[in-house]
N, C-alpha and C positions, 0 to 999 in steps of 0.2 A: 646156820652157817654165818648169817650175819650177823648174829648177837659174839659167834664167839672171833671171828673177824675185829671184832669194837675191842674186845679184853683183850685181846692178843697187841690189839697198838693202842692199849690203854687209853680209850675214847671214851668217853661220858656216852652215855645211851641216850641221856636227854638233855641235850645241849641248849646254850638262852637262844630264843627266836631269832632275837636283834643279831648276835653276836652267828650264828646261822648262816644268817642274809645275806649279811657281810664279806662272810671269809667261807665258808663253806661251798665247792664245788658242786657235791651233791645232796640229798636230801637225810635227815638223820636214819637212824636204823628203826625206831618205832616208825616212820612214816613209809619207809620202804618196807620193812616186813608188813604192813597195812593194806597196803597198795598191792603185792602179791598175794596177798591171801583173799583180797576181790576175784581174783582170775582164778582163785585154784581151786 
């Protein structure tokens, strides 16, 4: 769901680190699909 969430608003899946840090609210989507699949 959150891979196709990113295509749907035309989001890079892996965005630069720096540029991330910066402007980025939340975390990209390989680090949150990551971080869920510890728990599940």
């Amino acid at each position: 769901a959150l891979v196709k969430l990113y295509q749907d608003n035309a989001s890079t899946l892996t965005p630069d680190p720096i540029y991330t840090a910066f402007y980025s609210s939340h975390p990209p989507a390989p680090l949150r699909i990551a971080h869920l699949q510890r728990f599940a």
